[in-house]
C-alpha positions as CSV (number, residue, x, y, z in Angstrom):
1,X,-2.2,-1.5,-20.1
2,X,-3.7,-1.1,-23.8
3,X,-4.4,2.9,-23.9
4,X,-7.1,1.9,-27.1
5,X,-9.3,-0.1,-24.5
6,X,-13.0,0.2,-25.1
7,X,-14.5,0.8,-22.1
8,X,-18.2,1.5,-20.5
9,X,-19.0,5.3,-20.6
10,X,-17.8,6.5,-16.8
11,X,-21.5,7.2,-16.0
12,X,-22.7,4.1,-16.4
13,X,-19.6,2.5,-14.6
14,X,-20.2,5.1,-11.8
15,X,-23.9,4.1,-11.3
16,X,-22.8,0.3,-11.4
17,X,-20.2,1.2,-9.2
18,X,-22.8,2.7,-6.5
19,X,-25.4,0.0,-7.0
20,X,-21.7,-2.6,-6.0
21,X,-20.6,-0.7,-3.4
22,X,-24.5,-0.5,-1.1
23,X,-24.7,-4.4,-2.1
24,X,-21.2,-5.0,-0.5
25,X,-21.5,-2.5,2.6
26,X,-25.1,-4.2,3.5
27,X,-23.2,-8.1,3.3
28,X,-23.2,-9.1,7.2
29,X,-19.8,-9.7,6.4
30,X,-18.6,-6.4,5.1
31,X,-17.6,-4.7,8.3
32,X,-15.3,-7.4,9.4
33,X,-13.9,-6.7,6.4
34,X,-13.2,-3.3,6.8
35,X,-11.7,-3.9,10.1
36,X,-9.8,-6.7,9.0
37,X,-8.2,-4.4,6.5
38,X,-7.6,-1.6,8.6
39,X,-6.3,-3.6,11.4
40,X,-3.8,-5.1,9.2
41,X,-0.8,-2.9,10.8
42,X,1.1,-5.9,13.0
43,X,1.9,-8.3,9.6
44,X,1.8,-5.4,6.7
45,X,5.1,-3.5,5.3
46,X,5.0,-1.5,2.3
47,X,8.2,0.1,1.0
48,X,6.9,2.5,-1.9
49,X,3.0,3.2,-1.8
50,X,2.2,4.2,1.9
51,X,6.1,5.9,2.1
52,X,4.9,8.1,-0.1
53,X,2.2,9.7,2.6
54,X,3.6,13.1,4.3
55,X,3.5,11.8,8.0
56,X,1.9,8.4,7.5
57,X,0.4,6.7,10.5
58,X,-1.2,3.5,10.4
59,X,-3.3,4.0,13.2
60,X,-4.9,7.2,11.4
61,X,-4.8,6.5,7.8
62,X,-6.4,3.1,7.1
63,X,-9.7,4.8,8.1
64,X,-9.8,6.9,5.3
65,X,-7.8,4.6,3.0
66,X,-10.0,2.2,3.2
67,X,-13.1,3.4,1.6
68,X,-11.1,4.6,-0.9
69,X,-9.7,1.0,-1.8
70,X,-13.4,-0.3,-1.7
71,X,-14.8,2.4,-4.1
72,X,-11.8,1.6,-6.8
73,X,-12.5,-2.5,-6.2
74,X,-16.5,-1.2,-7.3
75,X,-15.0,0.7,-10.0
76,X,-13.3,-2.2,-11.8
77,X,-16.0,-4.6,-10.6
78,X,-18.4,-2.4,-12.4
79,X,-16.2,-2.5,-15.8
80,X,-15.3,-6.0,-15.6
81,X,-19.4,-6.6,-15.4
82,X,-20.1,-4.3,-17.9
83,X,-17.0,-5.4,-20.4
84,X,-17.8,-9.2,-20.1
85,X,-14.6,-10.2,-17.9
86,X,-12.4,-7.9,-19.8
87,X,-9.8,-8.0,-17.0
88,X,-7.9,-5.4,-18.8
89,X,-10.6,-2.9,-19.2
90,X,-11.1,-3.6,-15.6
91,X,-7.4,-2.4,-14.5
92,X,-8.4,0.7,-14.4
93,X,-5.1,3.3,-12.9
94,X,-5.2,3.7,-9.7
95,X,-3.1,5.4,-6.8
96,X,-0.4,3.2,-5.2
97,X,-1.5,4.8,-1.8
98,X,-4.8,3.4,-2.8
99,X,-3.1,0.2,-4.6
100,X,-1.4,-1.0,-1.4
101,X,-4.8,-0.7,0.5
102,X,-6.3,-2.9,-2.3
103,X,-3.7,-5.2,-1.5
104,X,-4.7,-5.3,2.1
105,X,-8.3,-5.6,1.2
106,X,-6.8,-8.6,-1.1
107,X,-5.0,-10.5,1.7
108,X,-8.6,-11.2,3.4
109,X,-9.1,-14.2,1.3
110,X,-11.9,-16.1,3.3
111,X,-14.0,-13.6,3.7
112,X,-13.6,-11.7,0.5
113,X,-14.9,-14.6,-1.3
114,X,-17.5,-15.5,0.7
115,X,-19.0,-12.2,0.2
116,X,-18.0,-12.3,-4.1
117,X,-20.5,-16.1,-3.5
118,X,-23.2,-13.8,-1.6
119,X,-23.3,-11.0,-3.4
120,X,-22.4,-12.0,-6.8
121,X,-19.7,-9.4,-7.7
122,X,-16.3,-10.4,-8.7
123,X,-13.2,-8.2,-7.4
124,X,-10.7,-7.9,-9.7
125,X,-7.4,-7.1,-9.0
126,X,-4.5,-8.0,-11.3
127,X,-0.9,-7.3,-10.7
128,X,0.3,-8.3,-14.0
129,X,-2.4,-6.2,-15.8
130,X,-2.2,-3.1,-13.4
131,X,-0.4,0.3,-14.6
132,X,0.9,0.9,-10.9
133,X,1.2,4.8,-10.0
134,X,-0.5,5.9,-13.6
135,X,-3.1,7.9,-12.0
136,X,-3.8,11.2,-13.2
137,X,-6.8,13.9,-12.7
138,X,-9.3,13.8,-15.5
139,X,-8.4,10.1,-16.3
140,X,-11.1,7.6,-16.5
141,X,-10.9,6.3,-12.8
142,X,-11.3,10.0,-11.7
143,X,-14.4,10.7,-14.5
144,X,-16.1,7.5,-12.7
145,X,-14.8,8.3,-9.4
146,X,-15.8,12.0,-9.6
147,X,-19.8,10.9,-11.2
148,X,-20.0,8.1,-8.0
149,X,-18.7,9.6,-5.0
150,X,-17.4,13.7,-5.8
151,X,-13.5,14.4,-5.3
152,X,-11.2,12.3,-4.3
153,X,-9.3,12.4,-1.1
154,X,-6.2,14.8,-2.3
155,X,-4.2,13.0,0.2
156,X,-4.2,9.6,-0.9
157,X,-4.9,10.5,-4.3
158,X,-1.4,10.9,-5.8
159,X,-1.1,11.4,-9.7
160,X,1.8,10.2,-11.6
161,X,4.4,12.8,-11.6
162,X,4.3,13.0,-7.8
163,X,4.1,9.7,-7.3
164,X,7.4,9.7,-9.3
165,X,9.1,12.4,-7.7
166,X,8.2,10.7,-3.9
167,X,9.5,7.1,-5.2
168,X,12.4,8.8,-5.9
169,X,13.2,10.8,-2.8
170,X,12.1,7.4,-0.7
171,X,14.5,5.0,-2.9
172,X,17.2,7.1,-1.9
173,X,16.3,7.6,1.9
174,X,16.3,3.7,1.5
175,X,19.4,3.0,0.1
176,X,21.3,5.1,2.5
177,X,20.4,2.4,4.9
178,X,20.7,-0.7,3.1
179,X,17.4,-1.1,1.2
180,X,17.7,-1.0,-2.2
181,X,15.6,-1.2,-5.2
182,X,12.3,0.2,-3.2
183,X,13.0,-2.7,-0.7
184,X,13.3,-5.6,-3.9
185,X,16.5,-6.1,-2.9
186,X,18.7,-5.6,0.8
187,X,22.3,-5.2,1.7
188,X,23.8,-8.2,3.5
189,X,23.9,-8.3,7.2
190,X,20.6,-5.6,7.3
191,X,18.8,-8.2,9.8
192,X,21.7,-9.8,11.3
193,X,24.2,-7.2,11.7
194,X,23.8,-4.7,15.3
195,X,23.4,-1.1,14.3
C-alpha cells in the first residue's frame, strides 16, 4: 500500500461510513447476513488471524467480530465512494482478527451482492491491495473508526507489533506439529498418518 495516498478527511469518511452502515443494517437482507457470517464455524479454518485471540471460541467471538468487520467494509466503502473507485485508497489497514471476519463476510456471495444491487454501496475488499496486520492506534482506520463509532474493541483490535509477536509464537506452536509456514505449507502424512 502507497503511504502518499490522498485520501477523504477521516470525518467525512466517518459520517459516510455511518450514513453505509444504517442503509445496510435496515436491507431485509442484512441479518441473514450477519448470521450467515457468524455461523460460519463448521466450513471456516484460519491459521494466523483468529490464532492470534487469547482463548478464541467461535461460539463467543463472531458476535462481536462481526460488527466490527461490517464497520471496516463501511469504512472502505465510504473511501472508495468518496475517492472515485480508488481501490487503493480504499484498503484502508485493518486488523487480521478483523481481516479474517471480512473474509467470512466475503464468502456470502449471493447475498452480499444482492444487497450492494439494493442499496447501492460497493464492498471492497482486495487481497492483493491489502497491507494485512498494518494496523496501528492513531492510523487513519482508527481516526475514522474512532469519529464513527468511539474505541475499538481492544480485543480484536491488534496493532502491528503484537500482531507480529503472536504470528510468531503461533508459527512455531504450528510447526511443532507439522504445519508450517502459518498453515501455507504441511508435513507429509499430517492427514493420513495416525497420531
Amino acid at each position: 500500500m502507497n503511504a502518499t495516498l490522498e485520501r477523504p478527511a477521516p470525518e467525512r469518511v466517518a459520517e459516510r461510513a455511518q450514513e453505509m452502515l444504517t442503509t445496510l443494517e435496515a436491507d431485509p437482507e442484512f441479518g441473514r447476513l450477519a448470521e450467515s457470517c457468524k455461523s460460519y464455524d463448521e466450513a471456516w479454518t484460519d491459521f494466523t488471524g483468529y490464532a492470534l485471540l487469547d482463548g478464541y471460541d467461535v461460539r463467543k467471538d463472531t458476535d462481536p467480530l462481526f460488527p466490527e468487520a461490517i464497520r471496516v467494509m463501511a469504512i472502505k466503502s465510504a473511501v472508495y465512494e468518496m475517492t472515485d473507485g480508488n481501490e487503493d485508497a480504499a484498503e484502508v489497514a485493518v486488523p487480521v482478527p478483523v481481516d479474517v471476519m471480512i473474509h467470512a463476510l466475503a464468502a456470502q456471495f449471493t447475498v452480499l451482492s444482492r444487497i450492494q444491487e439494493r442499496t447501492g454501496i460497493k464492498f471492497v475488499h482486495a487481497t492483493d491491495r491489502e497491507a494485512i496486520g498494518a494496523w496501528e492506534p492513531g492510523d487513519y482506520t482508527h481516526q475514522v473508526y474512532r469519529a464513527a463509532w468511539g474505541p475499538v474493541n481492544e480485543r480484536y483490535w491488534l496493532d502491528k507489533t503484537e500482531t507480529e509477536r503472536r504470528t510468531a509464537i503461533v508459527t512455531r506452536k504450528y510447526e511443532g506439529i507439522g504445519v508450517f509456514e502459518a498453515g501455507r505449507r504441511i508435513a507429509p502424512g499430517f492427514a493420513t498418518t495416525a497420531a
